[in-house]
MMTF fields as JSON, N, C-alpha, C and O atoms, coordinates in Angstrom:
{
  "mmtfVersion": "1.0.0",
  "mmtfProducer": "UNKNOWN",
  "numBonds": 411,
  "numAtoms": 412,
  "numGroups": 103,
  "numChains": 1,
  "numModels": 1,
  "chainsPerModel": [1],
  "groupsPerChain": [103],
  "chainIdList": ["A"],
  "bondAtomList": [4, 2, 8, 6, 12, 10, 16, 14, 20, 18, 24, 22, 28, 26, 32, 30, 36, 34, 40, 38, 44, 42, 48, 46, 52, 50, 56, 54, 60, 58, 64, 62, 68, 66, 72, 70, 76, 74, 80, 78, 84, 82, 88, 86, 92, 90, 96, 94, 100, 98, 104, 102, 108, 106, 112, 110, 116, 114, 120, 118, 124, 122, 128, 126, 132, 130, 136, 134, 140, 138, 144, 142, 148, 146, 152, 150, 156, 154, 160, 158, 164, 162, 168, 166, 172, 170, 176, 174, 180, 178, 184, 182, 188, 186, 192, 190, 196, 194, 200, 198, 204, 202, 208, 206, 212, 210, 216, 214, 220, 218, 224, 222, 228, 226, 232, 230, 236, 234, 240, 238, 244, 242, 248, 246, 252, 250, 256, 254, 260, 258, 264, 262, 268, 266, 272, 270, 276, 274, 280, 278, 284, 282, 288, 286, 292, 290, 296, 294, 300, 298, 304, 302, 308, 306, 312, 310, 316, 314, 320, 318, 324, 322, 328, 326, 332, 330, 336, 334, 340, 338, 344, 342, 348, 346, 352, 350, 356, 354, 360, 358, 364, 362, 368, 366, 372, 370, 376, 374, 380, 378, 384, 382, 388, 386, 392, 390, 396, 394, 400, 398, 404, 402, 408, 406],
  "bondOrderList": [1, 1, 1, 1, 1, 1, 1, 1, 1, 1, 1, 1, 1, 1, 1, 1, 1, 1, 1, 1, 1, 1, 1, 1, 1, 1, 1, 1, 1, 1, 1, 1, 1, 1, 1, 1, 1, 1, 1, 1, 1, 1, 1, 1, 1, 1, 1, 1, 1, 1, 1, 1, 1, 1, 1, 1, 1, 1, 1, 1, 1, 1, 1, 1, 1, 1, 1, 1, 1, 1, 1, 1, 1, 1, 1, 1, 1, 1, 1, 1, 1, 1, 1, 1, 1, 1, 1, 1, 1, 1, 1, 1, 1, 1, 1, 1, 1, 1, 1, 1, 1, 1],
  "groupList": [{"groupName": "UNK", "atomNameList": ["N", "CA", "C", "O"], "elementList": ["N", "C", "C", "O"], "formalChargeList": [0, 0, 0, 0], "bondAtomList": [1, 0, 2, 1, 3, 2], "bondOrderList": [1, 1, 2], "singleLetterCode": "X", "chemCompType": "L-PEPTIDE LINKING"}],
  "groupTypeList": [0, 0, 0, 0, 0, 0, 0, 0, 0, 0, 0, 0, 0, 0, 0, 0, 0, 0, 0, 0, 0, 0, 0, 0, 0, 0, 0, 0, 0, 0, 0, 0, 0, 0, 0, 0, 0, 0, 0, 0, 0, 0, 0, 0, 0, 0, 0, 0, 0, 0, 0, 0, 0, 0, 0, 0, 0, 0, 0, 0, 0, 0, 0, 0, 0, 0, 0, 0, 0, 0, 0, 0, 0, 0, 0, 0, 0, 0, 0, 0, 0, 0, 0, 0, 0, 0, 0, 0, 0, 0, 0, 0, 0, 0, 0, 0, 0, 0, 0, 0, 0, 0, 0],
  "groupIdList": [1, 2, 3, 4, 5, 6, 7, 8, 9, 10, 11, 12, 13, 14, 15, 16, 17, 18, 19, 20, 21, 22, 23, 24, 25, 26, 27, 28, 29, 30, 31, 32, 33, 34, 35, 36, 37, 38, 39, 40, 41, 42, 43, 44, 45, 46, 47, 48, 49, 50, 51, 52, 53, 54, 55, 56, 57, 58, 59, 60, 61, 62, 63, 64, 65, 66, 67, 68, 69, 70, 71, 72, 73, 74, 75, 76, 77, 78, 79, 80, 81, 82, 83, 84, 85, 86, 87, 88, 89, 90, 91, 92, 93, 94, 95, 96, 97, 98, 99, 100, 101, 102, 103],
  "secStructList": [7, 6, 6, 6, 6, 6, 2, 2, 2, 2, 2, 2, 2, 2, 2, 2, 2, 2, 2, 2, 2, 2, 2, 2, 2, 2, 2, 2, 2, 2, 2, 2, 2, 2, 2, 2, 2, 2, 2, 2, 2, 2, 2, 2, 2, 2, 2, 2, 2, 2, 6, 7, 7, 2, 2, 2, 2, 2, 2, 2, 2, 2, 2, 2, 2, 2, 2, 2, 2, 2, 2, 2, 2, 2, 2, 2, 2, 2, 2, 2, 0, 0, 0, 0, 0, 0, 2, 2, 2, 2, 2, 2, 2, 2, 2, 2, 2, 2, 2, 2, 2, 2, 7],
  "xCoordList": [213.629, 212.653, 211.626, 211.112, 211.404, 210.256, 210.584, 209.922, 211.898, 212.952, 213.217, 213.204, 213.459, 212.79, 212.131, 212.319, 210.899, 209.352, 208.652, 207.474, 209.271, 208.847, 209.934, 209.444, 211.009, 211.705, 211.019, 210.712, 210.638, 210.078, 208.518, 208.069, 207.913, 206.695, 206.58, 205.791, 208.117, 208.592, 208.674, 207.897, 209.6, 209.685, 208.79, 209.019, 207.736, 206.845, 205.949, 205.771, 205.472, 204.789, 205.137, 204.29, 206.442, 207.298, 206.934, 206.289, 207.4, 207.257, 205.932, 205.941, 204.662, 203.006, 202.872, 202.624, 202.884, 203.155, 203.867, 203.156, 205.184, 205.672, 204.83, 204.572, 204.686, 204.219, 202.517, 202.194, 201.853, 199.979, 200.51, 200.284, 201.063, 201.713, 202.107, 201.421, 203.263, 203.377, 202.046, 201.523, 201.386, 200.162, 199.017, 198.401, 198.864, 197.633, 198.658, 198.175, 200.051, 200.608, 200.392, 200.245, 200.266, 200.348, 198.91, 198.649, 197.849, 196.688, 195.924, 194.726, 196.784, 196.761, 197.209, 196.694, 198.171, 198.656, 198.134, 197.86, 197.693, 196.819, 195.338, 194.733, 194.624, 193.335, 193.77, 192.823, 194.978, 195.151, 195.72, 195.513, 196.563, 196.566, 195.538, 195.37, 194.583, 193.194, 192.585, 192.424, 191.947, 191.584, 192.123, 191.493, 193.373, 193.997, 194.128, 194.83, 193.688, 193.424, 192.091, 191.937, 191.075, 189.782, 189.63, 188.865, 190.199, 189.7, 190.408, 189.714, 191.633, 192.431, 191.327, 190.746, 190.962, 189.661, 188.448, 187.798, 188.05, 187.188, 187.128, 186.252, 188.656, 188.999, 188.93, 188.499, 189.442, 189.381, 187.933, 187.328, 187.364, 185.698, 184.972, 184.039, 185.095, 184.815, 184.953, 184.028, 186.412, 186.855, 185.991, 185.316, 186.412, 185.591, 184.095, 183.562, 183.188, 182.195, 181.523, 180.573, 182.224, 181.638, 182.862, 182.147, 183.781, 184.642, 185.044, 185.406, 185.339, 185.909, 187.389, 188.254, 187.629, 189.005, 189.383, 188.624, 191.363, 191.506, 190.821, 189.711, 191.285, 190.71, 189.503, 189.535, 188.1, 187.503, 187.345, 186.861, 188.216, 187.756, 188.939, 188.867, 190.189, 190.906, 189.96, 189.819, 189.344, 188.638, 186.977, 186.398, 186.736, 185.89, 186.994, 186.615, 187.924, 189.104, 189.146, 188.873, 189.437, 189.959, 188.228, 188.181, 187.418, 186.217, 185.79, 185.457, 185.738, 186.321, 187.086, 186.629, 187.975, 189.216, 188.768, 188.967, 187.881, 188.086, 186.524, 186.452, 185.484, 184.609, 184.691, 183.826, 185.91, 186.534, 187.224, 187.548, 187.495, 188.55, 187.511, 187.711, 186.515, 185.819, 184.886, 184.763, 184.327, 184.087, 184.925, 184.663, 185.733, 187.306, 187.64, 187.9, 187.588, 188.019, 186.675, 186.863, 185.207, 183.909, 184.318, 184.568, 184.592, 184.454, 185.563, 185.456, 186.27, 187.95, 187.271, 187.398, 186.607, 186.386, 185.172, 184.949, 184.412, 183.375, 183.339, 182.727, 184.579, 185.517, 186.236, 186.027, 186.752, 187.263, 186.542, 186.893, 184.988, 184.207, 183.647, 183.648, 183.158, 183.085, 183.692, 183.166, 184.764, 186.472, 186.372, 186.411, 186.253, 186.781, 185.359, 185.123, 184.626, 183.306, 182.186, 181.769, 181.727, 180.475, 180.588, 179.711, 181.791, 182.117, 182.318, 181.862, 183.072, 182.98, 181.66, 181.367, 181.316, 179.963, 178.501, 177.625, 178.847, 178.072, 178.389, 177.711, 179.938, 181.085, 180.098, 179.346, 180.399, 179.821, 178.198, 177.551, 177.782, 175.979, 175.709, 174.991, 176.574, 176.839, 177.328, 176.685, 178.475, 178.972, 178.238, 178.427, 177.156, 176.225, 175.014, 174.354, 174.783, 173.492, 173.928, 173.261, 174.863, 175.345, 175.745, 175.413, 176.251, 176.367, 174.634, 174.528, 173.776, 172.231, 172.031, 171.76, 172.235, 171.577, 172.278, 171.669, 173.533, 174.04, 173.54, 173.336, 173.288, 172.473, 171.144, 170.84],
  "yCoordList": [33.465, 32.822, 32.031, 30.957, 32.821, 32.037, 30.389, 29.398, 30.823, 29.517, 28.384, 27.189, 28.855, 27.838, 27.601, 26.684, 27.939, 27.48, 26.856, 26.556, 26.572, 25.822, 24.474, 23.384, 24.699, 22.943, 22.508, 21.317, 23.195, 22.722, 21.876, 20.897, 22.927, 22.157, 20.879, 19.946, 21.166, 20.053, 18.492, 17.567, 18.462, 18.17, 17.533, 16.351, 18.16, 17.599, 16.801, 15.585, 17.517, 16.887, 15.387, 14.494, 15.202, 13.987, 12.938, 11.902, 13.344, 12.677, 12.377, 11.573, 12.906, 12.689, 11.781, 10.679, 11.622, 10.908, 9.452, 8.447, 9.354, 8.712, 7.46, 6.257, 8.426, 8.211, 6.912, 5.793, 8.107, 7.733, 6.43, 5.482, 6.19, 5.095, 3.816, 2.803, 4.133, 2.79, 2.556, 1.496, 3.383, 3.188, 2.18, 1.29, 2.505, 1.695, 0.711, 0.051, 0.145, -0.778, -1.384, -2.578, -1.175, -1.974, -2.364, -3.34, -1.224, -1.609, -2.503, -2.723, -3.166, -4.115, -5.384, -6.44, -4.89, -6.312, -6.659, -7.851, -6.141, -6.781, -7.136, -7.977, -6.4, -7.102, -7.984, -8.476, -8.528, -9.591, -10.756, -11.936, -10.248, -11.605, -12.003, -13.186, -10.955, -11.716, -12.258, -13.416, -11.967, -12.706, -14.462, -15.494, -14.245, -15.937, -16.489, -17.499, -16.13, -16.419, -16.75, -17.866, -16.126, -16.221, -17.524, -18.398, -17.675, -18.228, -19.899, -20.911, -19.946, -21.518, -22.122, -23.139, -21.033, -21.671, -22.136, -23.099, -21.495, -21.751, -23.279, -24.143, -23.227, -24.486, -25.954, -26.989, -25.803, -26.876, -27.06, -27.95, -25.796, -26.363, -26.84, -27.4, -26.821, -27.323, -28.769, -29.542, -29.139, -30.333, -31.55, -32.468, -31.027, -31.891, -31.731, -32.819, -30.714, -31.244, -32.052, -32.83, -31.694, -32.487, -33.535, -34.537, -33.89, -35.101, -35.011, -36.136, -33.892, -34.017, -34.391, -34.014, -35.319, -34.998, -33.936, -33.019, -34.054, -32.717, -33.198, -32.745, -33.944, -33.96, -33.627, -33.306, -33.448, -33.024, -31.349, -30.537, -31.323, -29.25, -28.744, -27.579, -29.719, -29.04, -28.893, -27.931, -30.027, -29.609, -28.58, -28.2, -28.467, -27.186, -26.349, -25.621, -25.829, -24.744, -24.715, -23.653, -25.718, -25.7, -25.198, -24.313, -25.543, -25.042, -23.595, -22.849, -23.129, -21.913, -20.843, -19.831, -21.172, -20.826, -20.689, -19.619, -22.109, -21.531, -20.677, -19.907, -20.968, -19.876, -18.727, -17.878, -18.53, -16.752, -16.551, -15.388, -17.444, -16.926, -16.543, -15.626, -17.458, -17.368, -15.916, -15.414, -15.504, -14.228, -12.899, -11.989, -13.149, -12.513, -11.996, -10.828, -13.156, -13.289, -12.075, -11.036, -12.723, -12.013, -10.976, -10.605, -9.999, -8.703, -8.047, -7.095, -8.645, -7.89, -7.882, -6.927, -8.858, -8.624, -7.541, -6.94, -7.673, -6.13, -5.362, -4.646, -5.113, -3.895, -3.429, -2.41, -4.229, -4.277, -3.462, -2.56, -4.609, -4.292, -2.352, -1.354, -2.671, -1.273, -0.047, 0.929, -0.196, 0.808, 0.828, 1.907, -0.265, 0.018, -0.187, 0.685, -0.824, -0.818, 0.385, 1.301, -0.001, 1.131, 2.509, 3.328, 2.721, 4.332, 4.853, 5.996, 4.346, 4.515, 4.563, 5.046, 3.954, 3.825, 5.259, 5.777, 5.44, 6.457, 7.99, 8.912, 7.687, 9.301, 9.241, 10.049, 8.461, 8.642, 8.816, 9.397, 8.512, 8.655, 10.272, 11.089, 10.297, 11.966, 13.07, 14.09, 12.652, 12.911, 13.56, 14.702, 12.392, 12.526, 13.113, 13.548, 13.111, 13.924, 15.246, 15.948, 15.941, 17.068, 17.476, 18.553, 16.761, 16.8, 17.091, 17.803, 16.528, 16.917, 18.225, 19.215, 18.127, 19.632, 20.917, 21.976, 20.755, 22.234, 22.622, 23.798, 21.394, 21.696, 22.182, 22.299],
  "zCoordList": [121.518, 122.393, 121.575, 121.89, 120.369, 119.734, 118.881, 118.575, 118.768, 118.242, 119.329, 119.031, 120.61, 121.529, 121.83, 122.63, 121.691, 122.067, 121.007, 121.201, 119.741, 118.235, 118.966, 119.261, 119.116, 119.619, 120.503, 120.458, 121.403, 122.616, 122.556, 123.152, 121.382, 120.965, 120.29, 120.445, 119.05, 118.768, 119.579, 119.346, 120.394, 121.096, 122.068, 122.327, 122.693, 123.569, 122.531, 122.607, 121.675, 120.643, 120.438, 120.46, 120.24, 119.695, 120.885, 120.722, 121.943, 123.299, 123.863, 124.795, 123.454, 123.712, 122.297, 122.787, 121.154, 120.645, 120.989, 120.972, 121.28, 121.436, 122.939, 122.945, 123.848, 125.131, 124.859, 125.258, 123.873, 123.35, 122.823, 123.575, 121.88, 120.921, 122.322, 122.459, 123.198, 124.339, 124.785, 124.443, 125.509, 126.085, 125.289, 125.875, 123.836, 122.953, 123.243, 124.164, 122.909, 122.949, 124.174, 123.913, 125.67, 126.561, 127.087, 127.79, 126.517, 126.578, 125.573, 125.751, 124.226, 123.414, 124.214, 124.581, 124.285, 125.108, 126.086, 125.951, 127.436, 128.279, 127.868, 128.532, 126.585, 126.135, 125.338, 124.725, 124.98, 124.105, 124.875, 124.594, 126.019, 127.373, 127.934, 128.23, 128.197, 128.61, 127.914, 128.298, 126.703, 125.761, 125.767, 125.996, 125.454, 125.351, 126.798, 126.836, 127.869, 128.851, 129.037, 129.534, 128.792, 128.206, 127.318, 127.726, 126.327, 125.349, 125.961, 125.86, 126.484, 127.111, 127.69, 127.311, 129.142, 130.269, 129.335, 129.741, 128.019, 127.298, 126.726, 126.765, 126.09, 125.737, 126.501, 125.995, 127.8, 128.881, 128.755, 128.157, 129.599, 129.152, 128.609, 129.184, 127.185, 126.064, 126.19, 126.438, 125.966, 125.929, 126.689, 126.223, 128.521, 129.446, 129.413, 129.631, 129.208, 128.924, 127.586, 127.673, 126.339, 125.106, 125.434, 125.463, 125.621, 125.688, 124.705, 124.359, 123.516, 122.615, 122.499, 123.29, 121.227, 121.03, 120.331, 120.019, 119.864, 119.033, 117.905, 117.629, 117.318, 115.498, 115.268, 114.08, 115.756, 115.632, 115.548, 114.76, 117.154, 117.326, 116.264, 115.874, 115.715, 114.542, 113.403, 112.648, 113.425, 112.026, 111.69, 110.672, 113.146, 112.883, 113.14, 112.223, 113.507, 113.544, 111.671, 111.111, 111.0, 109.677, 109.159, 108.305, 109.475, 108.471, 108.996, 108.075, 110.058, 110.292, 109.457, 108.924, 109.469, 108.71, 107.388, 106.815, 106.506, 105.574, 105.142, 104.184, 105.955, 105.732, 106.043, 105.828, 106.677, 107.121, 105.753, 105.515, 104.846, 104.239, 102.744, 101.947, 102.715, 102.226, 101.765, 100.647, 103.039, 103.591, 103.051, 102.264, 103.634, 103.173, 101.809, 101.517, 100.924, 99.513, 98.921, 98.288, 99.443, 98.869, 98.792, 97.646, 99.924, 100.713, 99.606, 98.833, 99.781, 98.384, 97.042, 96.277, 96.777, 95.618, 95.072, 94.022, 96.645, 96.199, 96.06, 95.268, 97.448, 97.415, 95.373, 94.715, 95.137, 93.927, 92.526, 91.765, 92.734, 91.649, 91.964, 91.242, 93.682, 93.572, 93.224, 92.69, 93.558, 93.073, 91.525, 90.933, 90.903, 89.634, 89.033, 88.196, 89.157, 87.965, 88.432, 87.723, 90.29, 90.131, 90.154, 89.88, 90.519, 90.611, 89.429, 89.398, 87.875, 87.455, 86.213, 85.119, 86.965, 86.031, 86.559, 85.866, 87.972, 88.365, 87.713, 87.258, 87.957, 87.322, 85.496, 84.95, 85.261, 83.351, 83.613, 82.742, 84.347, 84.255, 84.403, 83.829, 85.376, 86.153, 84.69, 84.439, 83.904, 83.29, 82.052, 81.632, 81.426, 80.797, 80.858, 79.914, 81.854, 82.653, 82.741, 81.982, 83.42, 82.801, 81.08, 80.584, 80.575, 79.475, 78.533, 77.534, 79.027, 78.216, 78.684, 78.006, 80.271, 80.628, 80.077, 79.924, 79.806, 79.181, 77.898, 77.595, 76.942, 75.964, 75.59, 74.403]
}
């Protein structure tokens, strides 16, 4: 009995899992259809009231783009310095500071 009630947990386990997992998936997808539904009506709007053409709204799209990427690149590389330079540099301060006090 107890050998079927470990599959069984198995089992349901697998399937609430499985189940939680479709659900974020279909509740992604309808906040991501609205969104681009959102954002089209946005677009029309845009257009007819500034009278813009594309080449313009492409090229704030492209400066966009690259001050995100910009952003982007910063953030990795702080990430980076922090990982490898300030942590290690705190671990040896730490290191040393214990090192006086035992003496």
């Amino acid at each position: 009995m107890s050998n079927m009630r470990k599959k069984f947990r198995k089992t349901f386990g697998f399937f609430w899992f499985l189940i939680g997992n479709l659900i974020q998936i279909f509740i992604i997808l309808i906040f991501v259809d609205f969104l681009r539904r959102k954002f089209n009506e946005w677009l029309v709007d845009f257009y007819v009231l500034t009278n813009c053409n594309y080449t313009v709204f492409c090229e704030m799209f492209d400066l966009l783009g690259i001050s995100a990427a910009i952003v982007i690149g910063w953030a990795l590389i702080r990430y980076i310095w922090f990982k490898t330079r300030y942590l290690k540099r705190i671990a040896k301060q730490k290191k040393e500071k214990n090192y006086v006090t035992k003496d």
